[in-house]
DRENDRENLUM-515332 format. One record per residue (C-alpha): residue in one letter; y, z negated, x negated. Coordinates in pm, whole numbers, plus 50000, padded with zeros to 5 digits. Layout:
% DRENDRENLUM-515332
AYZX/...
//
This chain:
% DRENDRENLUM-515332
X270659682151947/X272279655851752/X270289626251835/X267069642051644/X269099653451364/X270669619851364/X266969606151301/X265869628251035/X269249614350897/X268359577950946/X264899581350782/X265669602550508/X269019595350461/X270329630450448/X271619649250723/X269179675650848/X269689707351089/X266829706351351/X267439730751643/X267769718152005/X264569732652178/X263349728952539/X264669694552735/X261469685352687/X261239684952351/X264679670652372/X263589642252641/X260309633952317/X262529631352034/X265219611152221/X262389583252338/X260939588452005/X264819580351793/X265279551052091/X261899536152001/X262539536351608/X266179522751687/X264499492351868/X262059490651622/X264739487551355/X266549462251588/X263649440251596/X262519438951298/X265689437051122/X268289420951370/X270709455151360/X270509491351343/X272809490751043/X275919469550955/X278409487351224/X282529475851108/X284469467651401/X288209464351409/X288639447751752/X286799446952047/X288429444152392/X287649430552739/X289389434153045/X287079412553298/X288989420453633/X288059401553969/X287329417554311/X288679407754614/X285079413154698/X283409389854491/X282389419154248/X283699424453921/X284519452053629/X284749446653259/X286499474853088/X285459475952722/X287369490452420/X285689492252102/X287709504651805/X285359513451477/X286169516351130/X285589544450935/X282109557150819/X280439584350618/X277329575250796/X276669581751197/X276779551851391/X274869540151664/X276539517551880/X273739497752134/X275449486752508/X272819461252624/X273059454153027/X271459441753360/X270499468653550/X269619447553845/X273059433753866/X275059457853624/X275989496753612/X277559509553309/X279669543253373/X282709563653211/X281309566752808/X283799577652605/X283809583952213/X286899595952077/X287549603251678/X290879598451529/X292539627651416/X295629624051159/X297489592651436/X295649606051758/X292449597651915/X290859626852039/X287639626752289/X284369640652206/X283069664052493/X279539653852625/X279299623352348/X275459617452266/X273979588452435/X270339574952512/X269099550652729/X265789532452740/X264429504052935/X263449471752737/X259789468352810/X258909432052656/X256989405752854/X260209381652813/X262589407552923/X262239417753278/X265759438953344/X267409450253050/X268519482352961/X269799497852651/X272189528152600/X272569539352231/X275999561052213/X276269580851822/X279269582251693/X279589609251420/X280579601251041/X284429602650946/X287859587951038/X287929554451259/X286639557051652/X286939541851951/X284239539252198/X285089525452583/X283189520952920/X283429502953205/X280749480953351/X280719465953705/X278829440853803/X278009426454223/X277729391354163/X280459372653995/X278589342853950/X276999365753643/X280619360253488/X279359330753321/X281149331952952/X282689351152708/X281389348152374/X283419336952044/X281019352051807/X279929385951710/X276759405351602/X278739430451420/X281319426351172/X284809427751389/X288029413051292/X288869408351657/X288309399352059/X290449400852310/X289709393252677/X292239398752956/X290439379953249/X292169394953562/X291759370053866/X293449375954217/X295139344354348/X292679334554651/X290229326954327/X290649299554037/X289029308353684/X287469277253496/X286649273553184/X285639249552918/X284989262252498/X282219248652287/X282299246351892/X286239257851824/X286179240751532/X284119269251386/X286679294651491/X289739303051209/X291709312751526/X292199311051850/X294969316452118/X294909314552517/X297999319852716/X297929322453134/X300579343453372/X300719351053693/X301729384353803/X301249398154161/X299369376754310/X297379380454029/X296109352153761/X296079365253402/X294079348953105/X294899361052745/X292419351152493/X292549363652163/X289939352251891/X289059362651469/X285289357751595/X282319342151395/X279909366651268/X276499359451298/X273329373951185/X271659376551539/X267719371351565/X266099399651783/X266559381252058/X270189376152057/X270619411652200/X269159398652526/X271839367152519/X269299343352417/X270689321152137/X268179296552016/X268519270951754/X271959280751726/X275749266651702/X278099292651783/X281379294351984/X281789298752334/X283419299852624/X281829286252988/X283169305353288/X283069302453634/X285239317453915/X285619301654272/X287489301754600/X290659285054564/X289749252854787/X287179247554546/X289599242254226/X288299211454041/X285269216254280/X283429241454089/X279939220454042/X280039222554426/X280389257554424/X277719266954188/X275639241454392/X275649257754691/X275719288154544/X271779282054395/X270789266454714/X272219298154898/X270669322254665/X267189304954626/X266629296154986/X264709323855035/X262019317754842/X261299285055022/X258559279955287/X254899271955163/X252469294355407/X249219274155538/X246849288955257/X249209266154993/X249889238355193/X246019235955296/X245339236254943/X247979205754857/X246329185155161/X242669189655014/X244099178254642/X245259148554815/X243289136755049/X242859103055141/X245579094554917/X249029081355103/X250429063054709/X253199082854631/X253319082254288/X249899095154242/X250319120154478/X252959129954267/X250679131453942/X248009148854135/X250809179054243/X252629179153911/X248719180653720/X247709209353930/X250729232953854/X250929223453514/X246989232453442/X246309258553706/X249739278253678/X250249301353430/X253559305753244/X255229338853146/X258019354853120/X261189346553019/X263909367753253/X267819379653244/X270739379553413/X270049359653788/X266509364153766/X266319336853504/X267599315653823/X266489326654131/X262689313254184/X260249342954332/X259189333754659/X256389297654625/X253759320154798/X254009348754569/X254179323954301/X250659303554420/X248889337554489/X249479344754144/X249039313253986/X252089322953742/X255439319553703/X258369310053455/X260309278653453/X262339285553832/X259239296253976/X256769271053877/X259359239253942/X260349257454277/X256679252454378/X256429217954211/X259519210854467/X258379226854753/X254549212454728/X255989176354700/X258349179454990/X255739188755165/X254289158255092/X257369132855217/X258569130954845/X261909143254819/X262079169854550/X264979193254425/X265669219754183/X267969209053862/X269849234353608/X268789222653261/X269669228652906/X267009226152620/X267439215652279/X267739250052111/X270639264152385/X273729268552255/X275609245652490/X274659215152732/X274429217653078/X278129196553149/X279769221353289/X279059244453611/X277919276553496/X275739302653461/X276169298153110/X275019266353055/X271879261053125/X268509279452987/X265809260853215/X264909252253536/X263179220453630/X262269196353932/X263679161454013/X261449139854278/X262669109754389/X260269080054545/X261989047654599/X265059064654538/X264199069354133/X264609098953981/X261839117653806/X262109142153595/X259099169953581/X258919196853382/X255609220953482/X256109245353170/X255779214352954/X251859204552901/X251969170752736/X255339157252995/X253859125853182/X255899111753462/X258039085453396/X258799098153042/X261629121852851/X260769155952936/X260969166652513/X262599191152525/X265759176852682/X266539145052594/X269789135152549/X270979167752741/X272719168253091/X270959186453368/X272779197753713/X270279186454026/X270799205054289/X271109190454641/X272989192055001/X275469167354891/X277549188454620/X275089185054335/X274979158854083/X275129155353691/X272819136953514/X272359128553167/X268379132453122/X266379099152930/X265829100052557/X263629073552385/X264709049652163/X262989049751789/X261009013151891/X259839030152187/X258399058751967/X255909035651715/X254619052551459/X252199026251272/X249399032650997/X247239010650853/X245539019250532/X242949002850358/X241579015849981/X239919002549678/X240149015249361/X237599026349067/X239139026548765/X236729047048580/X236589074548787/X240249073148871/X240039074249266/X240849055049549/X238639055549828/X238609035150185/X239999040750581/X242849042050775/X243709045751135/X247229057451311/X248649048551665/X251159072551760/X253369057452098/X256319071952323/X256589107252259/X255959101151893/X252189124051905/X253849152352149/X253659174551836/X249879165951764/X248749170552196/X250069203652205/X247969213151933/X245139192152083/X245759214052432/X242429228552554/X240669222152277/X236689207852223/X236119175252075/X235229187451795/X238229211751705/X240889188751803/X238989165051522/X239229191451283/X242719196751373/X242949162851324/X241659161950972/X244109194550845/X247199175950994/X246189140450803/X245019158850497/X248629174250492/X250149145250568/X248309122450268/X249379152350003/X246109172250050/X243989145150004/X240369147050107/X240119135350464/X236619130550653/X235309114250925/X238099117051170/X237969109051543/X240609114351726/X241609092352108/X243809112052317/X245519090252579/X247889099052814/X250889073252653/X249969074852289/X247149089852038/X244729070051789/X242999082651525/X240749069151244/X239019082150935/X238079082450588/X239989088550320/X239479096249915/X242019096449669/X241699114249358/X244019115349021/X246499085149100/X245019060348835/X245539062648483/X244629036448247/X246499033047921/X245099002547658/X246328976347822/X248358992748146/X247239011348417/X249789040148632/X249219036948949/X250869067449170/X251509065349578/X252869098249667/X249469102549880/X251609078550128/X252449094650450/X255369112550475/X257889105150679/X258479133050887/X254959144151028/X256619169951284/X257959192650997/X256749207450678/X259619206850481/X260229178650269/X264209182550307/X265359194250630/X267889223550724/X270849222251007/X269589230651310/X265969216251257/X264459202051569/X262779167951497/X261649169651870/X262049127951858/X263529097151739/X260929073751599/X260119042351427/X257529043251135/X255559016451006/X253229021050675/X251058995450520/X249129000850261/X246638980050095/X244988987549785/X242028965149596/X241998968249236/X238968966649000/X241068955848732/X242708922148690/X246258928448649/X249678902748602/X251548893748889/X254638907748957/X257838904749195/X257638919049521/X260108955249440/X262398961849759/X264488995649832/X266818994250148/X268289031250225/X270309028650537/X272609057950672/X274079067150999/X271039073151240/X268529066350953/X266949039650743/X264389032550519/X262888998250415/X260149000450122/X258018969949971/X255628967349657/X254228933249625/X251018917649494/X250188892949775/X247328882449613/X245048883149277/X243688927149238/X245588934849608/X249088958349580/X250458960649955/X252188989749985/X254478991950308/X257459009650461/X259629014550816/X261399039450891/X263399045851137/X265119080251272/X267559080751578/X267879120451553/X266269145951754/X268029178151637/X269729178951305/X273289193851289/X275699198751003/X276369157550983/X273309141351041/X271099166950827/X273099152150530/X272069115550634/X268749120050689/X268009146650389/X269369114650132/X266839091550258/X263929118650226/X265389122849843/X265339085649825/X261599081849910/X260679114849722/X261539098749440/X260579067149458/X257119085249540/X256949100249217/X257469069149041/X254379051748888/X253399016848966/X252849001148618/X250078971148626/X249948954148367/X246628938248234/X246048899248206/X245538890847840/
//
């Protein structure tokens, strides 16, 4: 058959004539070419840089609630075979009617029996995909269609302004019968070099043109699966409902999560005589609520990250506390369950994270990536997050601050814009003490480091189920990093719930040079001012994971008389960012050394990565520069 000459093809790159043999031996070499394909995809991104001329959609809604998508995909020419991958939901999708015609002189003609493959995608984050690889032989330009229909149209949650492949064009028709309203809102146009969308209404039907020159992107593995992280791309946010609920449509998604995921309610007497003996004796609220939120978060196990509604719809809280494992849904559908159980009202909230490629402000499918718990006790919210380790109550869960989440509830539902710290309530302050010897050109002393807020989140995770003595050794690598590689020892490390101290000893070596009557003293040992990443400049789309504000002072005894000299002040201040740097002398043989900084950024994006990467410059090279001492005569 084709497909194995098609792989001799691919790894030699030079067509080869293998004869078709037994199905078996067909059934082997087809798993084997699908296997090497997703190999190829994963390490790579792409099978191979497929042209596209346009790529059609016609999204038509059922009276039913279901929904088709017929797809038209017209390919440029090639001298090589191509292998065009259809990813879907097999739970919720079925892909039928492959064609493959090849254009011959003006007409496109059909290929009889066109090769395809399918495979299952067997990852542990992918739980109901399904690929089918359809080869398209070498020549003139060719157009591949299919239809998919899917029986939930709350799956229809966007249509994507962005492309793996290199196409020139999308078009979507979105078909909608009158008794339904289609929603929408588009994130990022001002990446897009064009865009058009036009609405008619033609027999009782709603049309939606949409024409786009889409942004190519070089997808990450992952991307095939429609999981965008750490990325800023163009889309659209869909959502069809009844026609009473026009400009109602976080209502309908509401009730259509409490619908779907009522069935997984109801804690059995096994779990619920478990939650009584973790609390008993205990009738405070709020520590019953740290007890609960503690025991998923340390005895639950999380895996999986799922597709299509299964990323949504919690398994059932029994299946979930036999197992002692879950993913996000599952493991804040317990939290909630477990703590209504307990007379603390509890509900289930669609989230966006940092890395997703939209926030969760509009009702959809589409715009959320998580799934979290909100309890309420004196009618406060509080947001808990069981797949994050280091989250306290009371306290930004990380990983969405700043970010809107949709809490789900009997009344309609309810936006909320989740907490983000301010920089002074994530202190950052060292204190360094060193004394110099001349002679042998080092620096030696102590310092110790209070981290507050959410300003050590990056140092606990590390410090997660570790001994005493590893998380001081982790300790020591992170300091030693953060001090230029100097020699670090001593280290003890106080992990508190709110905030992290640490203390040790420190020895500088090679920052003294003495020259007749001058000595060069160098500081670029100072701590730098972004612990969290190891860059010294930062790219768009870094993740800071928290604003902060940074206090340094450093005091250094010299062994060597020296003149006095004015204090030396530099004052960087951007948008977001600012840095405030001292050198004085406040007494005879003492230089005191000290900075703040302060960052009101948590994810850098194409404006603020400018900002901040200036004031990084600005200390990089004042780093570099000597202090020069001069000696008394």
């Amino acid at each position: 058959m084709f497909f194995t000459s098609i792989f001799a093809y691919v790894i030699n790159k030079k067509p080869i004539l293998i004869i078709s043999g037994l199905n078996i031996v067909k059934s082997i070499f087809t798993r084997f070419f699908v296997f090497f394909i997703l190999f190829v995809i994963y390490s790579n991104g792409n099978t191979q840089n497929i042209q596209v001329s346009s790529r059609s959609e016609h999204i038509q809604v059922l009276n039913d609630t279901t929904y088709t998508v017929e797809v038209s995909v017209l390919l440029k020419a090639s001298d090589e075979p191509v292998v065009y991958p259809i990813f879907y939901d097999h739970e919720l999708e079925k892909v039928s009617n492959i064609k493959v015609f090849r254009k011959r002189r003006n007409r496109f003609r059909e290929i009889k029996e066109p090769e395809t493959a399918e495979e299952t995608i067997e990852l542990d984050y992918i739980t109901s995909k399904r690929v089918i690889f359809i080869l398209v032989p070498p020549g003139d330009e060719a157009k591949i269609t299919y239809t998919i229909s899917c029986s939930e149209l709350m799956y229809f949650a966007d249509l994507r302004f962005f492309s793996l492949f290199d196409t020139d064009t999308l078009k979507y028709r979105v078909s909608v019968p009158e008794q339904f309203w289609f929603s929408y809102t588009t994130t990022h146009t001002d990446l897009l070099e064009y865009l058009t969308i036009d609405s008619v209404k033609t027999d009782q039907v709603f049309e939606w043109n949409i024409e786009v020159t889409p942004v190519k992107v070089d997808p990450d593995p992952l991307m095939f699966f429609g999981i965008y992280r750490n990325r800023k791309l163009p889309i659209m946010r869909t959502i069809v409902v009844p026609q009473k609920y026009k400009n109602k449509e976080k209502t309908w998604l509401n009730n259509w999560f409490l619908a779907k995921s009522e069935s997984s309610k109801g804690l059995d007497s096994i779990a619920r005589q478990k939650i009584d003996e973790l609390t008993y004796g205990i009738t405070d609220q709020e520590q019953i609520l740290e007890i609960i939120y503690e025991f998923v978060k340390y005895s639950f196990k999380y895996v999986s990250i799922q597709i299509g509604l299964g990323a949504f719809i919690p398994s059932h809280v029994n299946e979930v506390f036999i197992n002692k494992q879950g993913d996000c849904k599952d493991l804040s559908n317990f939290l909630c369950e477990a703590l209504n159980y307990k007379g603390i009202e509890s509900h289930l909230a669609l989230a966006a994270t940092y890395n997703h490629i939209s926030d969760c402000d509009f009702p959809s499918l589409g715009s959320a990536n998580h799934v979290v718990c909100v309890a309420y006790i004196d009618d406060k919210p509080i947001l808990l997050d069981p797949t994050d380790p280091v989250h306290i109550p009371n306290k930004p869960v990380q990983s969405m601050q700043g970010r809107t989440i949709l809490i789900t509830n009997p009344w309609g539902g309810e936006f909320q814009k989740v907490e983000a710290f301010s920089p002074q309530q994530n202190k950052i302050s060292y204190e360094i003490e060193l004394k110099a010897c001349s002679e042998q050109s080092f620096l030696e002393g102590g310092f110790s480091v209070l981290y507050e807020g959410i300003s050590g989140n990056f140092l606990k995770r590390s410090f997660l189920d570790q001994t005493k003595d590893r998380k001081n050794h982790l300790a020591r690598q992170h300091f030693q990093r953060i001090f230029n590689n100097q020699l670090i020892s001593g280290i003890t490390v106080f992990n508190n719930p709110d905030s992290i101290v640490a203390r040790g000893k420190m020895s500088v070596r090679g920052k003294i040079f003495n020259d007749v009557n001058r000595q060069f003293l160098f500081l670029d040992f100072a701590p730098r001012l972004i612990e969290s990443q190891q860059r010294e400049t930062l790219l768009d789309g870094t993740y800071i994971g928290n604003t902060m504000k940074k206090k340094v002072k450093l005091i250094i005894t010299m062994d060597r008389d020296f003149k006095p000299f004015d204090p030396v002040s530099h004052v960087h201040e951007e948008e977001g960012v600012s840095l405030n740097l001292t050198i004085s002398n406040p007494s005879d043989g003492i230089i005191r050394y000290e900075y703040v900084f302060v960052l009101d950024h948590i994810f850098m994006d194409e404006e603020n990565t400018k900002h901040v990467n200036k004031i990084l410059n600005a200390f990089k090279k004042l780093s570099d520069e000597p202090i020069i001492l001069q000696g008394k005569i």
